[in-house]
C-alpha positions as CSV (number, residue, x, y, z in Angstrom):
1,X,0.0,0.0,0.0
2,X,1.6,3.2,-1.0
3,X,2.1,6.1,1.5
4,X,-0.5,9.2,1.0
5,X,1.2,12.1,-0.8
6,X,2.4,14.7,1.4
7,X,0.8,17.9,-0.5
8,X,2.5,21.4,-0.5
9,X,1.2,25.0,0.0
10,X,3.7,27.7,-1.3
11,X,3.3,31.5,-0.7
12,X,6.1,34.0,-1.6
13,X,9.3,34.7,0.7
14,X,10.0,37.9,1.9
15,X,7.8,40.2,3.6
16,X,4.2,39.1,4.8
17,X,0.4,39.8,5.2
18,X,-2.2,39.6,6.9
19,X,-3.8,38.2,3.9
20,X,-1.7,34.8,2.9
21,X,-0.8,34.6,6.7
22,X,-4.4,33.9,7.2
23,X,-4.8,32.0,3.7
24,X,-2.4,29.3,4.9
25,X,-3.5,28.6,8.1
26,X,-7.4,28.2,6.5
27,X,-6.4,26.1,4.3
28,X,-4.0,24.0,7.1
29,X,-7.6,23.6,8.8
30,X,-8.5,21.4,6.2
31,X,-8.0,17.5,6.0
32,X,-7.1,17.9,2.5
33,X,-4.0,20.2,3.4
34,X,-3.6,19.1,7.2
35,X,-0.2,17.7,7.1
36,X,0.6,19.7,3.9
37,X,4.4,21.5,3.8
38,X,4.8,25.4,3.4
39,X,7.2,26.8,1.3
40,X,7.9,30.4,1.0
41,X,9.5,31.3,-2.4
42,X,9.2,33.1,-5.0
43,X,11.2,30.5,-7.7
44,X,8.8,29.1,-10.6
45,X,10.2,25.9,-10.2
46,X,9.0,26.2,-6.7
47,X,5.2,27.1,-8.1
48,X,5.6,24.3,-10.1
49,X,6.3,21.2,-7.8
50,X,3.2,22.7,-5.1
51,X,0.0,21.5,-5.1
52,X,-1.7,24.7,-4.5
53,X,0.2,28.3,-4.8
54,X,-1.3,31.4,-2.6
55,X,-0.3,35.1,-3.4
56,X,2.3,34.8,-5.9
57,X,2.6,33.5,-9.2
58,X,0.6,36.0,-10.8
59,X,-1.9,33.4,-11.9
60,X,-5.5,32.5,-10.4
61,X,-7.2,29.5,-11.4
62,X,-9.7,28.6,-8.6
63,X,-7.7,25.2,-8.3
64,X,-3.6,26.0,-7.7
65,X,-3.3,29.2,-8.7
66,X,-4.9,31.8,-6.0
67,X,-3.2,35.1,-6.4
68,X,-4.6,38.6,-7.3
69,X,-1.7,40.9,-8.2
70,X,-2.1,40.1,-12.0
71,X,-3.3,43.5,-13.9
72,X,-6.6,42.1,-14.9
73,X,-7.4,40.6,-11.8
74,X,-10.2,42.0,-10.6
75,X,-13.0,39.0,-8.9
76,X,-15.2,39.8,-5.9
77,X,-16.9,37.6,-3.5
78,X,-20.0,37.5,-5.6
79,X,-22.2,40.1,-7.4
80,X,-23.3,41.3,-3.6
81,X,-19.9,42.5,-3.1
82,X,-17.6,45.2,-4.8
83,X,-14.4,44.9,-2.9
84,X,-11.6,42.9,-4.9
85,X,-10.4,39.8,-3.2
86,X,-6.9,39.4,-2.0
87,X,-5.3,35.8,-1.3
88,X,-7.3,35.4,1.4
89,X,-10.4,35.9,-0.2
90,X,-9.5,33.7,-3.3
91,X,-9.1,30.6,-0.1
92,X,-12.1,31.4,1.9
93,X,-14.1,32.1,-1.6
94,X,-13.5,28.1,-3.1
95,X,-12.9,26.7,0.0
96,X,-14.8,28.3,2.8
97,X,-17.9,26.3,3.1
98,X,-15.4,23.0,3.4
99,X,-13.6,25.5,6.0
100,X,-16.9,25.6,7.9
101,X,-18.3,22.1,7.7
102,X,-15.3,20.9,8.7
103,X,-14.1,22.9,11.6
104,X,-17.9,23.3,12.8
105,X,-17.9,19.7,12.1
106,X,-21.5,20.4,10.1
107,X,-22.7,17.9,7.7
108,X,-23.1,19.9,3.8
109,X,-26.2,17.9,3.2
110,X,-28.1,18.3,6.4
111,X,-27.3,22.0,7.1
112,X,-26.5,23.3,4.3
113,X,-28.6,26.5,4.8
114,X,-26.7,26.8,8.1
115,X,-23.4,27.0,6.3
116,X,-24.4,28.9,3.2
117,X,-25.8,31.5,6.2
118,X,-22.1,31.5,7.8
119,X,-20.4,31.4,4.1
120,X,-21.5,35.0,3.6
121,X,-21.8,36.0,7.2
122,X,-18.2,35.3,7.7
123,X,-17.0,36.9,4.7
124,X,-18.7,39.7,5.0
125,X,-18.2,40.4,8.8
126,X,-14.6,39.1,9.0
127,X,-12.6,38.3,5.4
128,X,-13.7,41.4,3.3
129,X,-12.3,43.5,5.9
130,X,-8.7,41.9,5.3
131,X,-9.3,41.7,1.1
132,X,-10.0,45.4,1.2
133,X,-6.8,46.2,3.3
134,X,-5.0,43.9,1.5
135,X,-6.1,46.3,-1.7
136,X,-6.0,49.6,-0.1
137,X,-9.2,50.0,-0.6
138,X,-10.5,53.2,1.8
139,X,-13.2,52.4,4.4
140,X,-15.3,55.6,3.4
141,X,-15.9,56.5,-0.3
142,X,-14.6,60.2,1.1
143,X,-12.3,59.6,3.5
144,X,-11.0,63.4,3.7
145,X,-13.3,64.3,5.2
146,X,-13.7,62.2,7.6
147,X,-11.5,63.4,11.2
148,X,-10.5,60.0,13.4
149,X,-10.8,60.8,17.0
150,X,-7.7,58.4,17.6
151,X,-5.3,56.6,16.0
152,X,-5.9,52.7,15.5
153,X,-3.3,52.1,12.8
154,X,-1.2,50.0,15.5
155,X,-4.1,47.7,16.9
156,X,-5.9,46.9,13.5
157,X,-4.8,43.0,12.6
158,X,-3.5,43.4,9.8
159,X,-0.8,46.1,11.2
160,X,0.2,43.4,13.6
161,X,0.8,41.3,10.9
162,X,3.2,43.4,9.8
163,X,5.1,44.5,12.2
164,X,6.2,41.2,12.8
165,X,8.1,41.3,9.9
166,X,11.7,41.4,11.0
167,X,12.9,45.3,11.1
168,X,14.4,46.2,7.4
169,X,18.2,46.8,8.8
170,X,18.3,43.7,10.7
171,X,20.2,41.6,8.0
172,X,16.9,39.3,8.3
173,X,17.4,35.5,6.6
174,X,14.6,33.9,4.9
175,X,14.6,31.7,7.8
176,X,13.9,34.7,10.1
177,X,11.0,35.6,7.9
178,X,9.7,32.5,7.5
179,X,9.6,31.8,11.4
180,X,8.1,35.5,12.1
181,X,5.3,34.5,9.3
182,X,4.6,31.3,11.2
183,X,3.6,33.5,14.0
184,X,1.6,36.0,11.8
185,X,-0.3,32.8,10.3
186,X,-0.9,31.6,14.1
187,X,-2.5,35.2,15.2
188,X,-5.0,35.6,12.1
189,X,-5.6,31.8,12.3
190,X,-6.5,31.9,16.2
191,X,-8.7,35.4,15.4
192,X,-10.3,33.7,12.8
193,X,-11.2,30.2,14.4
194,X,-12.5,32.4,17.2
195,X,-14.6,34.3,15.4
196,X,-15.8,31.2,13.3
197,X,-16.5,29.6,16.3
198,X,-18.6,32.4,17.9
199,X,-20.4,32.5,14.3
200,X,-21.5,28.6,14.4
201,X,-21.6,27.6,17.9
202,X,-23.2,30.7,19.9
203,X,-24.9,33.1,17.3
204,X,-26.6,30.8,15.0
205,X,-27.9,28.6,17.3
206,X,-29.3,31.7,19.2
207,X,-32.0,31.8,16.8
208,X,-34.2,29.3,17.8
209,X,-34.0,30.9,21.3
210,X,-35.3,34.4,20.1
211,X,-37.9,32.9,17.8
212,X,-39.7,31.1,20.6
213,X,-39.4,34.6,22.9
214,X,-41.1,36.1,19.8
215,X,-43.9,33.5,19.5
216,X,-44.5,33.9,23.2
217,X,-44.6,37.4,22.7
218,X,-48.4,37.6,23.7
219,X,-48.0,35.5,26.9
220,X,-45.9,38.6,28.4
221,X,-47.7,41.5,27.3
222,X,-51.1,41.7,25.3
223,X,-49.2,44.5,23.5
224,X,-47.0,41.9,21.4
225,X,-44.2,44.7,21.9
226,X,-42.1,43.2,25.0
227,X,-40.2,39.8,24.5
228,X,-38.9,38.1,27.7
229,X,-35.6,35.5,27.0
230,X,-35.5,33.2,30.1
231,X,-31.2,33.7,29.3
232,X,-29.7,35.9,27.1
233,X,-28.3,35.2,23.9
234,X,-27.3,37.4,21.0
235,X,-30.3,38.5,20.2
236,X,-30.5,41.8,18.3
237,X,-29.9,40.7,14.6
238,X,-32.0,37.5,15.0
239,X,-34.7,39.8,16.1
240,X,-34.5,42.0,13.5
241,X,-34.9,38.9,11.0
242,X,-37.6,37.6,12.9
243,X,-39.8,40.6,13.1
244,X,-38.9,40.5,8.6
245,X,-40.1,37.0,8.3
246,X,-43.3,37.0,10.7
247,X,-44.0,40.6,8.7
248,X,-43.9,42.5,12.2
249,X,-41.1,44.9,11.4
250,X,-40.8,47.4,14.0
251,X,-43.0,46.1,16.2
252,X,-40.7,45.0,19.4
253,X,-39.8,47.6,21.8
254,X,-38.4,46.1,25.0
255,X,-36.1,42.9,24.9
256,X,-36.1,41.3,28.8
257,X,-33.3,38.5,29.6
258,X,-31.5,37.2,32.1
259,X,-27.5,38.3,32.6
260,X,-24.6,36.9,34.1
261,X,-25.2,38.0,37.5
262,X,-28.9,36.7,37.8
263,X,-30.7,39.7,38.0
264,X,-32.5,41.3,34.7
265,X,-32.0,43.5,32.1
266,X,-34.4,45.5,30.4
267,X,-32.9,46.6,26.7
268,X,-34.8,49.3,24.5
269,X,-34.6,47.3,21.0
270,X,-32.1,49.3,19.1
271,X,-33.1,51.2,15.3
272,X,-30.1,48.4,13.3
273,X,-28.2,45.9,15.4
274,X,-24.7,48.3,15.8
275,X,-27.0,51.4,16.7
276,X,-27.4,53.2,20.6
277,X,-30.4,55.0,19.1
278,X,-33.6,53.0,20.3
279,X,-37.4,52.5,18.9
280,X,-38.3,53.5,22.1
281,X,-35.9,54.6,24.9
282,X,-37.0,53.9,28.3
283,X,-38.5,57.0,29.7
284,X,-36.5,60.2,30.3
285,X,-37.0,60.7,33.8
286,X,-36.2,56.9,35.2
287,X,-32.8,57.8,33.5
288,X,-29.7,57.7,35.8
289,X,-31.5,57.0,38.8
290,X,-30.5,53.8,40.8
291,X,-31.7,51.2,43.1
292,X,-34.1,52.3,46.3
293,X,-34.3,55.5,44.5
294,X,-35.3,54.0,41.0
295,X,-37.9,51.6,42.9
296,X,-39.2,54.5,44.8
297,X,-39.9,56.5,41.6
298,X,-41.3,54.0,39.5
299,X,-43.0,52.0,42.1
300,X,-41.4,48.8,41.0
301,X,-39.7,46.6,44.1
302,X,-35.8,45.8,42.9
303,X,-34.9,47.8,40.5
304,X,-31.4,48.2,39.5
305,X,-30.4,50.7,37.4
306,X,-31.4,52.6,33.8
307,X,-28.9,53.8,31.8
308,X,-28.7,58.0,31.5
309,X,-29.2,57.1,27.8
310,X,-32.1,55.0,28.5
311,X,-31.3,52.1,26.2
312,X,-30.6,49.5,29.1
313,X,-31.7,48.9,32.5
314,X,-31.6,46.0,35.2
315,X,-33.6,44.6,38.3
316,X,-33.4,41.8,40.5
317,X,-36.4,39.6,39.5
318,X,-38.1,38.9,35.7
319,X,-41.2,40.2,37.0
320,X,-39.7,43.8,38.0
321,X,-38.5,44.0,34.2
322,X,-41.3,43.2,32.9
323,X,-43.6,46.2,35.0
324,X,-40.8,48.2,33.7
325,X,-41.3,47.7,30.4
326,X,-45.0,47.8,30.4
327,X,-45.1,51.1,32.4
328,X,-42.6,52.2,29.2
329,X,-45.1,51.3,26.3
């Protein structure tokens, strides 16, 4: 019986990305290229003998060839997206639902609409971010205009990427580069795995959490507008898509769950899922107030705490959130 062919990966030598660091280390997450070899060069002959070639060559095929320097190179996600793909796009792009049935250990038959949601969720929330860096491609369409409060350069993943590149008057080897880009692949790996993780393990599977909270919605309030989770989960999002599908858009005001600590929240249900604005902020003059003082003004046993911007607040028992948020409606 003959032994099973090593494969080999080969990226360019020299300096490093964000982009191929991360490239290599999804495609090491694969059976198919588990106990493949790396080889940083940037020799044809080198190209030639690898199995599959990321960010170099000049060539992309969608089967060995996977780089986007070449002039006419110019292929997106998919027609949703307009940011050109680096090397790390080109990866996750052919091989990122294997990426995610694999490492979420997800059958493609069986939940296949779970990893075609994660396919584009990931990309878009995570990869597109490193393709358009990778492309110096601007955030904002007018970014002169546009004043940063602070600077960010430094703690943004792909700048940590880089500087571990060995200093440019150190007399590095290719040795020293390839052991600094084994650490740059480890970092956007570990990032990434994370964040995959979080994606198919905690927020999908949140869903069916918030859509039962939403078909109770009745049992907590005749209103329909108050939804009581008996934990929390991430919520905010799946909400959103609920209210779409069940044609109730807009419709929840008050989110109630239970937190870490064992006491309750009250959250105003935001305008989009990154927004402090609310639909209906908890009312002006509970704001900042706390505790005895907070139960005293609202006549509500337990409270806790609202925020002064009246998006959140807490109290010690479900049933004190839930006279909060009716006395809100």
């Amino acid at each position: 019986m003959s032994a099973t062919k090593v494969l080999k990966i080969c990226t360019h030598s020299g300096s490093f990305h964000a982009d191929e660091s991360l490239a290599v280390y999804m495609l090491k997450t694969l059976k198919q290229f588990k106990n493949a070899t790396l080889t940083r060069s940037r020799n044809p002959a080198d190209w030639e003998e690898a199995d599959i070639v990321v960010d170099v060559s000049g060539k992309y095929d969608g089967v060995k060839h996977f780089d986007h320097h070449q002039r006419e190179f110019n292929t997106t996600f998919n027609d949703q997206y307009k940011t050109k793909l680096s090397s790390a796009g080109l990866v996750y792009k052919h091989f990122g639902k294997d990426i995610i049935s694999e490492n979420l250990d997800l059958d493609p038959v069986s939940n296949s609409k779970e990893i075609e949601f994660l396919y584009d969720r990931v990309y878009r929330d995570y990869i597109e971010a490193i393709d358009a860096d990778d492309n110096g491609i601007n955030k904002y369409a007018n970014h002169d205009d546009l004043k940063p409060l602070f600077r960010d350069r430094n703690f943004q993943i792909s700048s940590i990427v880089s500087n571990l590149n060995p200093p440019w008057d150190s007399d590095a080897t290719d040795a020293d580069f390839d052991a600094q880009f084994a650490k740059a692949s480890e970092i956007m790996g570990v990032a990434f795995m994370n964040f995959l993780t979080y994606m198919g393990k905690s927020f999908l599977p949140a869903k069916q959490y918030v859509e039962k909270a939403f078909a109770d919605r009745f049992n907590a309030d005749p209103s329909g507008k108050i939804v009581v989770l008996d934990r929390f989960v991430p919520w905010k999002e799946h909400l959103f898509n609920i209210e779409k599908e069940n044609n109730a858009v807009g419709e929840i005001l008050y989110v109630l769950f239970k937190d870490s600590s064992n006491t309750w929240r009250i959250a105003a249900v935001p305008l989009s899922s990154s927004s402090f604005d609310s639909r209906k902020k908890l009312p002006e003059a509970w704001r900042g107030l706390r505790d005895e003082e907070l139960s005293t003004f609202t006549g509500v046993p337990g409270c806790v705490f609202i925020h002064a911007a009246g998006f959140i607040g807490g109290a010690k028992t479900k049933e004190a959130v839930l006279e909060l948020a009716k006395q809100s409606l």
